[in-house]
GUDO-656184 format. One record per atom (N, C-alpha, C): x, z, y. Coordinates in pm, whole numbers, plus 50000, padded with zeros to 5 digits. Atoms other than C-alpha are relative to their C-alpha. Example, Ala and Ser with C-alpha at 12.3 -4.5 7.8 and 13.67 -1.06 7.14 Angstrom:
! GUDO-656184
500895000049881 512305078049550 500905000050120 499184999449881 513675071449894 499235007350109 
END
This chain:
! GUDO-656184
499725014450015 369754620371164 499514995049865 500355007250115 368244596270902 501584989049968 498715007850023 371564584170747 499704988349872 500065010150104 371414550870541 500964987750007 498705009650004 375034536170547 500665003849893 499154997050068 376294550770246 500974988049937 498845004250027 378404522270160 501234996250075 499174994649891 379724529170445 501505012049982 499574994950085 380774559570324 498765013350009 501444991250008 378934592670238 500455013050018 499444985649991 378994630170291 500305009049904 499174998450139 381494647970091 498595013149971 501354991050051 379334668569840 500915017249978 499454984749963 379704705869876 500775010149870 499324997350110 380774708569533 501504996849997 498895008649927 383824684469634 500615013350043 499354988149915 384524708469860 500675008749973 499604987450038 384574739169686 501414994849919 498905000650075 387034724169439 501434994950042 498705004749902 389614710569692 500225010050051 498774992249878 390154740369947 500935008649952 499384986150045 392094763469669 501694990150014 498995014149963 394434729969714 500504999650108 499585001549844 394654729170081 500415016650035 499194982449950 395904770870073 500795000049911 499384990250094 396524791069805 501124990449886 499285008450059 397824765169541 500784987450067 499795010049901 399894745469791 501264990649917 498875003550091 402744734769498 500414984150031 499095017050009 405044701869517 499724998549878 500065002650165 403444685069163 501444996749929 498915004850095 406784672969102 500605014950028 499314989750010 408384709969119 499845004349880 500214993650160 408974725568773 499365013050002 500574992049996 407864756368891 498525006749966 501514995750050 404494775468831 499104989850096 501045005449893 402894763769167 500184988649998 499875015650011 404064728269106 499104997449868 500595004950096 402844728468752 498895000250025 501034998949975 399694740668893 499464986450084 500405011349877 399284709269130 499974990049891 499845015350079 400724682168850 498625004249918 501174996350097 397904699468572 498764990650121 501125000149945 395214694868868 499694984450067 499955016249961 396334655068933 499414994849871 500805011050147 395574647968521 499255001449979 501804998350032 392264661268527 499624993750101 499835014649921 392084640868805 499454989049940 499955015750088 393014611368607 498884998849895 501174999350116 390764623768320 498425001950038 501755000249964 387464623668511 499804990350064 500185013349937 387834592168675 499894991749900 499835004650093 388994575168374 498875001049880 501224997550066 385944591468195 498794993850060 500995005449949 383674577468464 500014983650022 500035013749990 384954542268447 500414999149859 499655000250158 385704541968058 501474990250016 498935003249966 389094533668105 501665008749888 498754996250109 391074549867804 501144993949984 498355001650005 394984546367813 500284990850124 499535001549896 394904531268129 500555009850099 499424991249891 396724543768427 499585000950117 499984997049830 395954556168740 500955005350115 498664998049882 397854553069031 499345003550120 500584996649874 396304571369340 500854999950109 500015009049899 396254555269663 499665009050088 500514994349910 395364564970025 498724997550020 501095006549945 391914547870005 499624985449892 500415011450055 390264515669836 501074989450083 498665012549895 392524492670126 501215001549961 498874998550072 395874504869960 500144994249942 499944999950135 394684501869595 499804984949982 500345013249953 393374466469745 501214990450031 498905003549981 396794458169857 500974998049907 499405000150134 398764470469588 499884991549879 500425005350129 396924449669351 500474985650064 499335009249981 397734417869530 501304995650068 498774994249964 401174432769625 500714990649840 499325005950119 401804422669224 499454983949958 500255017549969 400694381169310 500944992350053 499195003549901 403584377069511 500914987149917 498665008050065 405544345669387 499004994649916 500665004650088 402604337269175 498514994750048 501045003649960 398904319569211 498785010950034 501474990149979 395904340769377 498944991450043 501285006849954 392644329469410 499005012549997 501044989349949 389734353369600 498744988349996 501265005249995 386314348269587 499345002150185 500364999549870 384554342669920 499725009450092 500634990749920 382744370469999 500965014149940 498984988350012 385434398869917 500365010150149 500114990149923 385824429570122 501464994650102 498575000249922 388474421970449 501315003949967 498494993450029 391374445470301 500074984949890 498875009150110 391834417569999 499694984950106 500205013649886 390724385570270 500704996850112 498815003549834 392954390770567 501015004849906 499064994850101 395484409870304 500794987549978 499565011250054 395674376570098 500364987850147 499285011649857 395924352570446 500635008050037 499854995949970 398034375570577 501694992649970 498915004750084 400524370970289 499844986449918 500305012050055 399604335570236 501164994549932 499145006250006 403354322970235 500675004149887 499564995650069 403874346869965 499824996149880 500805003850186 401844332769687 500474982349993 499445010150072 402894298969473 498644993250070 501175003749993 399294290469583 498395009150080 501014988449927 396044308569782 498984991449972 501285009750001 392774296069652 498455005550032 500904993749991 389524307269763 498534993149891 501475004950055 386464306669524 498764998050030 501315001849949 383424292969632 498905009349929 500804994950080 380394310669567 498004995150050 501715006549928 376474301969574 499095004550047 500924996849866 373494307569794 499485017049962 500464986249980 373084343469622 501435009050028 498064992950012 377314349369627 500405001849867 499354992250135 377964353069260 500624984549997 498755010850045 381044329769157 499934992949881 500075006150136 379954305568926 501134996449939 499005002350139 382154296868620 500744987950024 499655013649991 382664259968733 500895002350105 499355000249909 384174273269056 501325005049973 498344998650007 387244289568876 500954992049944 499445009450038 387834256568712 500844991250103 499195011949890 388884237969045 500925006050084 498564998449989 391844263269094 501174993249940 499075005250091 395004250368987 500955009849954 499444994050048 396074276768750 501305000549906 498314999050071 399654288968620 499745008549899 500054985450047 399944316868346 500505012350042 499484990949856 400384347868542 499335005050117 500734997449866 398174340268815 498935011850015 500334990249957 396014365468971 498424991950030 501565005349899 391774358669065 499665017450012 500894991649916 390134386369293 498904997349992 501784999249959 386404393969262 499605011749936 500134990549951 384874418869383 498765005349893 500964998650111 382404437869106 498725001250071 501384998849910 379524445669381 500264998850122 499795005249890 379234432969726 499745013950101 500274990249906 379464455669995 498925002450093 500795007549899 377374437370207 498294996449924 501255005050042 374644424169992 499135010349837 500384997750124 374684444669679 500164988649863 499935003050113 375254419769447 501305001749897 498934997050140 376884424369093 500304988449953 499295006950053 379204401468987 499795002049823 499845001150119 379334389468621 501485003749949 498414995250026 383264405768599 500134992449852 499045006550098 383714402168224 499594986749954 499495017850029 382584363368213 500794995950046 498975010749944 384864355068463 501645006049911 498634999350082 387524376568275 500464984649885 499925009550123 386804357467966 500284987149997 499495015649940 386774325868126 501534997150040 498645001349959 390204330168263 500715005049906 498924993750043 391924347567987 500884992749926 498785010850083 392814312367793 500814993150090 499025008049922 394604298968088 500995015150034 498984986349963 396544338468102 500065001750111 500134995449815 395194345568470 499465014649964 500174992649956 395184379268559 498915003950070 500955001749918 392034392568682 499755015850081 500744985949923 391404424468964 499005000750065 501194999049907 388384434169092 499895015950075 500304985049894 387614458569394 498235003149947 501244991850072 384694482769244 500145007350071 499994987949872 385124503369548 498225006550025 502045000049982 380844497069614 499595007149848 501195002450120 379944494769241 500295015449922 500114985250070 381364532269157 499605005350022 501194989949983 379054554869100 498364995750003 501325003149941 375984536469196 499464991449905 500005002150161 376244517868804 501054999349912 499374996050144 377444522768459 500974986150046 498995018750014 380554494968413 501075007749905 499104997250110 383364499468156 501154992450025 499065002949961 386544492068274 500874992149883 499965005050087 387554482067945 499444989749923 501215009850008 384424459467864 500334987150102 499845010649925 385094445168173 501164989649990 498995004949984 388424434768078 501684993750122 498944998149890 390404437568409 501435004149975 499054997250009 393804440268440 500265013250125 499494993049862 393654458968777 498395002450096 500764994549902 390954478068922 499435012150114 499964991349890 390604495069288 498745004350026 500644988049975 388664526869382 500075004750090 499814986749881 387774552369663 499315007949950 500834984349976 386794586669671 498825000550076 500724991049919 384864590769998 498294986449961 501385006550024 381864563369853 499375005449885 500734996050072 381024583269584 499895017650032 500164987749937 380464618469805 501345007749956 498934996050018 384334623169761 500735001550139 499244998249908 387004629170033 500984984950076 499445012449907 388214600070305 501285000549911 498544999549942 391754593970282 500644998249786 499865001450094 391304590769869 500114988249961 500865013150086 391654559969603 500524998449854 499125002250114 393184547269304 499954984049989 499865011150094 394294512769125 500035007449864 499805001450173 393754513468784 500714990649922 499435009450059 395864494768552 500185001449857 500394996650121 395454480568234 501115004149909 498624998750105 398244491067918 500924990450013 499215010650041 399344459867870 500434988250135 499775005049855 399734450768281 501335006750029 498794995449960 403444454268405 500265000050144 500255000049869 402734469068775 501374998750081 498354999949876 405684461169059 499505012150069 500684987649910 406044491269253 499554997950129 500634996049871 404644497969586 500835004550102 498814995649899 406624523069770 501005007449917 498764997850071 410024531169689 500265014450052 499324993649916 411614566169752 500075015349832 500544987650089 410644590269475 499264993349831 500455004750139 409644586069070 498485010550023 501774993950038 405714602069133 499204986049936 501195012350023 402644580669033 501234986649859 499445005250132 404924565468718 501304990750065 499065007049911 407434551368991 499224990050127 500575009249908 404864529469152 499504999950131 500384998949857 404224547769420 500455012250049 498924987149933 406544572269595 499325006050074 500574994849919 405794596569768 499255013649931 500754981450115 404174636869711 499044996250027 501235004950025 400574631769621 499085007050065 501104993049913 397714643169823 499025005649861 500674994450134 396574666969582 498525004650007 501384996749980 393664681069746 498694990250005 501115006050013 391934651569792 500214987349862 500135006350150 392974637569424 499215008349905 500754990750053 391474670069318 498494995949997 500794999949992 388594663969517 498944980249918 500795015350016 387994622169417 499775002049849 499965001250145 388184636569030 498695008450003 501464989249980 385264664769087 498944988650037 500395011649932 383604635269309 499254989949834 500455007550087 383804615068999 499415007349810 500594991150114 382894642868714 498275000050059 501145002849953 379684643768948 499514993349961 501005014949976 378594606868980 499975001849807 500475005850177 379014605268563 498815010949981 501414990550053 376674639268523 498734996050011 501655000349937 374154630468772 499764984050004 500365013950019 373934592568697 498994995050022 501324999749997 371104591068551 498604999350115 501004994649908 369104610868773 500164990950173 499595005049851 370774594769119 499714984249987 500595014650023 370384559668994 498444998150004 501555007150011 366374559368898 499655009450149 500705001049821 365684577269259 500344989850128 499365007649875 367844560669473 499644980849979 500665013150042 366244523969289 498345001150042 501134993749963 362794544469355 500114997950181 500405003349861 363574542269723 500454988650046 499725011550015 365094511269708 498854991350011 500765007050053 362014496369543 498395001550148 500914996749853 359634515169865 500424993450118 499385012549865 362094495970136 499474992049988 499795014250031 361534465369991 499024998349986 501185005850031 357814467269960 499305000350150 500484996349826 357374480070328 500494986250080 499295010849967 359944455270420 498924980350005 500525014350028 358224422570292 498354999750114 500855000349936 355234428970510 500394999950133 500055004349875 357194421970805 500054984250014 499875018150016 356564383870885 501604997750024 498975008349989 359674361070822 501315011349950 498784992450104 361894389370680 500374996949869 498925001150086 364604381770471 500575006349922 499404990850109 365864399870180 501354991849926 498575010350085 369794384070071 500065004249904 499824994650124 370344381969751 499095007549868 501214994150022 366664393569660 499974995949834 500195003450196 366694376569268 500615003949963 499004998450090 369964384269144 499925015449974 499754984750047 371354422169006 501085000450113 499054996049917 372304439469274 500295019950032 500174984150008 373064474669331 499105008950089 501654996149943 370124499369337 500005004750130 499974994149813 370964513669720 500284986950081 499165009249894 372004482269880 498124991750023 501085012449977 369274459770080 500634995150111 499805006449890 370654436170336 499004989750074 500855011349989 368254416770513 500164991350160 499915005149876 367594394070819 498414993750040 501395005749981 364564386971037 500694988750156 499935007949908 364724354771254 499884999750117 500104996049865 364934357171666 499865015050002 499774986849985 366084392771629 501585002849993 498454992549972 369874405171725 499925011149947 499544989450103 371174423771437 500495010850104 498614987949961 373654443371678 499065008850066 500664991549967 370804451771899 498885008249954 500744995750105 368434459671658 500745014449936 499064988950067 371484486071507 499835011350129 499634990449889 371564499771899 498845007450004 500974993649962 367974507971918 499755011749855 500714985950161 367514526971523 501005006850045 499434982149968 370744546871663 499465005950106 500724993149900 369014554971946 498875012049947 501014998150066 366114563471747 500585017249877 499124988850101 368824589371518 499534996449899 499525003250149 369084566371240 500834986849996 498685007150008 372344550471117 499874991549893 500135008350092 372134516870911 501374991550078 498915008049948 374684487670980 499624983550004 500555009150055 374994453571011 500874992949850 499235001450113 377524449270723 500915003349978 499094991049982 380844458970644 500665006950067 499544992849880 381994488170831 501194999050045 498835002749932 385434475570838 500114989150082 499865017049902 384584443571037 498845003350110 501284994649953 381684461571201 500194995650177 499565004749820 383384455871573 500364988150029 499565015149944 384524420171577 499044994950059 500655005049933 381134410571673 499544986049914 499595013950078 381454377471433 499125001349866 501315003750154 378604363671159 501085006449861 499414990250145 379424383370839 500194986849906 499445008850086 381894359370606 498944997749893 501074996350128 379494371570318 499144988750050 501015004749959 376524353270438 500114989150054 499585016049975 378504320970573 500334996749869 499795005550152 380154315270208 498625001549911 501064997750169 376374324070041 498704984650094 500385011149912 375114293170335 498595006650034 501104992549969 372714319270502 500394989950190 500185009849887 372124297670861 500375015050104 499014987549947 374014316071137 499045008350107 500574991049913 371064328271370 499015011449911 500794989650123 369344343371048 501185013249989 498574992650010 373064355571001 499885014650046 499794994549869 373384373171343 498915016249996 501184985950017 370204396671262 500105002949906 500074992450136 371224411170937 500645013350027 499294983250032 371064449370896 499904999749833 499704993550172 372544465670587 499615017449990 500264983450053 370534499570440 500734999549864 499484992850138 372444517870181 499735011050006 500024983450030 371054548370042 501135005749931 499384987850079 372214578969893 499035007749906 500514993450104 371354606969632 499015010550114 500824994249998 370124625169861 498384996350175 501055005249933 367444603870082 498745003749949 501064996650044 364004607370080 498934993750050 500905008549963 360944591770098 499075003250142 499964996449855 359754606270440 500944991150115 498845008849928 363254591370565 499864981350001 500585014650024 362054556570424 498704995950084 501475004949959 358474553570576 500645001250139 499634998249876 360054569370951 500744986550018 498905008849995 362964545070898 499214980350043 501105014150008 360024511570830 499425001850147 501124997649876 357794525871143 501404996750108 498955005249863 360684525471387 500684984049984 499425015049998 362104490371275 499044991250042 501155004049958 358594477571329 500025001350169 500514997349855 358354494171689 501394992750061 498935004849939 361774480471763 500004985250007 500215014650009 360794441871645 498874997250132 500884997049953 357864447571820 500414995950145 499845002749882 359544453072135 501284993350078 
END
C-alpha cells in the first residue's frame, strides 16, 4: 500500500514499540503504589513528561495525559465553563461540536471568522465581546489544509483584555519546531499516534500560572486533574514517540518538504487543479487540493482501489459525507469543495510512491 494519510494518523515506529512492551508485561506496577514495581511505572511517566516537554519547549509546565488529542481537546474547554469561548472556524470537530455541544455552558460562544487562506486575522478577535478570563481556541496547524496559524500574535493580542488562549497542536507536533512557551498558551493539546506514537495516547499541557478544574474525579493521579491509573505503556510509548520526532527533526522535515515540493510540481500540471492554502505557511506534509467536476469521495474510492490511502479531510468527519467546514469558513465554492483530497506524508515515503501516486490520479481524472 502507498500510505499518504498521516495526519490521519501514522504507523507506530518500531522503536515505540520496543520501549512500551516491557510496560505491557514484565513492569506491570500501579504508578501510584509505593512499591518497587510502582516506582518503576511513576519514574517511566516523568520521562514521559520530560521528552515531550523537551520537544515542545515547555519548561515548568505540566502535563496531564489524556486518552488521545479529543480528551485533551475537551478538557481544555471543560475549564470555559461559566466563562466566554470563542473558536476559530476551521478547528478540528472534537473542539467544534465539543463547544456547540456545551453551548449553554459558556457566558458566551463566539466563533472567529477566518479568511480565504483560514488564518484568523487580528481584527476578527476584536468583534468578540470579551470578559477577563475568557477562553479563544485556535488551532496551531490545520488538519485539513496545513496551514500554520500565527499562535503567539493572537496570544499577544488577547493578553491585554486577560483572555485565555488554547490551541490544539495535535497536526503541528512533530512536523515543526514551535515553543510552547514562545507561543505563550495557556493550554495546549497533543496526541501520540500522529507523531509514529501509540493510538489511545495524548496530553494537555498547562501553563504555571493556569489554575486547571479537574476532569475526572475518583483518585489524586495526573496532579488531581485527572483520576484514574495511567496508561503507562502508551505514556511510555508517546514520550519515546516524542524523544524521536525532536532527534530526527531535522532530517524528517527537509525530506518530507522534498516530497511535498515533487507533489506540488506534478500536481499543477493537472488543468484546473487547486492547491488550498497554496501562499501561506503551511505544514511541510500537508497538500489539500481540489479539481473542478471531479467527486472527491469517488476519486478516494478509485486510489483505494488502486492500494493507495489519501483522504478527503479530517478523518474524524470522514463519513458524514458533508463539504469540509474548513473550506466553507476559508469561502472555497462548494462543488470545488466536494472534490478535495487531502495527502499527508510521512518520514518514511518516497519518491517512487509520489510519481505512482501522480500517474494513477491522472488515470483516474481521466476516466
Amino acid at each position: 500500500m502507498i500510505y499518504l494519510d498521516h495526519n490521519a494518523t501514522t504507523c507506530c515506529d518500531e522503536r515505540v514499540v520496543e520501549a512500551m512492551l516491557p510496560y505491557l508485561h514484565a513492569m506491570y506496577g500501579n504508578p501510584s503504589s509505593l512499591y518497587k514495581l510502582g516506582r518503576v511505572a511513576r519514574s517511566a511517566i516523568d520521562i514521559a513528561r520530560e521528552q515531550i516537554s523537551a520537544l515542545i519547549d515547555a519548561p515548568g509546565a505540566r502535563i496531564v495525559f489524556t486518552s488521545g488529542g479529543t480528551e485533551a481537546n475537551a478538557l481544555a474547554l471543560a475549564n470555559a465553563c461559566g466563562l466566554g469561548l470563542a473558536i476559530s472556524a476551521i478547528e478540528h470537530p472534537s473542539i467544534f461540536e465539543n463547544a456547540e455541544y456545551n453551548r449553554q455552558r459558556f457566558r458566551q460562544l463566539h466563533t472567529l471568522e477566518v479568511n480565504e487562506a483560514g488564518a484568523v486575522p487580528l481584527v476578527s478577535l476584536d468583534r468578540a465581546n470579551w470578559q477577563a478570563g475568557d477562553m479563544a481556541s485556535v488551532m496551531l496547524a490545520n488538519n485539513e489544509t496545513g496551514l500554520i496559524q500565527d499562535i503567539a500574535a493572537i496570544t499577544e493580542h488577547l493578553a491585554e483584555r486577560g483572555v485565555n488562549v488554547h490551541t490544539d497542536a495535535v497536526q503541528a507536533l512533530g512536523k515543526i519546531s514551535f515553543s510552547f512557551k514562545k507561543l505563550g498558551v495557556k493550554l495546549m493539546s497533543l496526541s501520540s499516534h500522529k507523531i509514529y506514537g501509540p493510538k489511545g495516547g495524548g496530553a494537555l499541557v498547562v501553563a504555571e500560572d493556569f489554575v486547571l478544574k479537574p476532569w475526572l474525579r475518583g483518585g489524586d493521579q495526573q496532579y488531581g486533574w485527572r483520576a484514574g491509573t495511567e496508561n503507562v505503556a502508551a505514556i511510555v510509548g508517546f514520550g519515546k514517540a516524542a524523544e524521536l520526532a525532536k532527534a530526527e527533526a531535522a532530517l524528517r522535515g527537509v525530506r518530507v518538504l522534498a516530497l511535498r515540493t515533487r507533489l506540488e510540481q506534478a500536481l499543477r500540471t493537472i488543468p484546473g487543479l487547486v492547491i488550498f492554502a497554496e501562499q501561506v505557511k503551511r505544514l511541510p506534509n500537508t497538500v489539500q487540493f481540489g479539481i473542478p467536476g471531479i467527486s472527491g469521495e469517488m476519486l478516494l474510492m478509485q486510489l483505494d482501489q488502486r492500494n493507495i490511502a489519501v483522504s478527503s479531510g479530517s478523518a474524524c468527519s470522514a463519513s458524514s459525507g458533508e463539504i469540509s467546514p474548513v473550506l466553507v469558513a476559508m469561502g472555497v465554492e462548494a462543488s470545488l469543495a466536494r472534490s478535495a483530497i487531502r495527502v499527508s506524508l510521512g518520514k518514511d515515503n518516497n519518491e517512487t510512491e509520489i510519481d505512482q501516486f501522480v500517474d494513477v490520479l491522472k488515470a483516474s481524472i481521466a476516466n
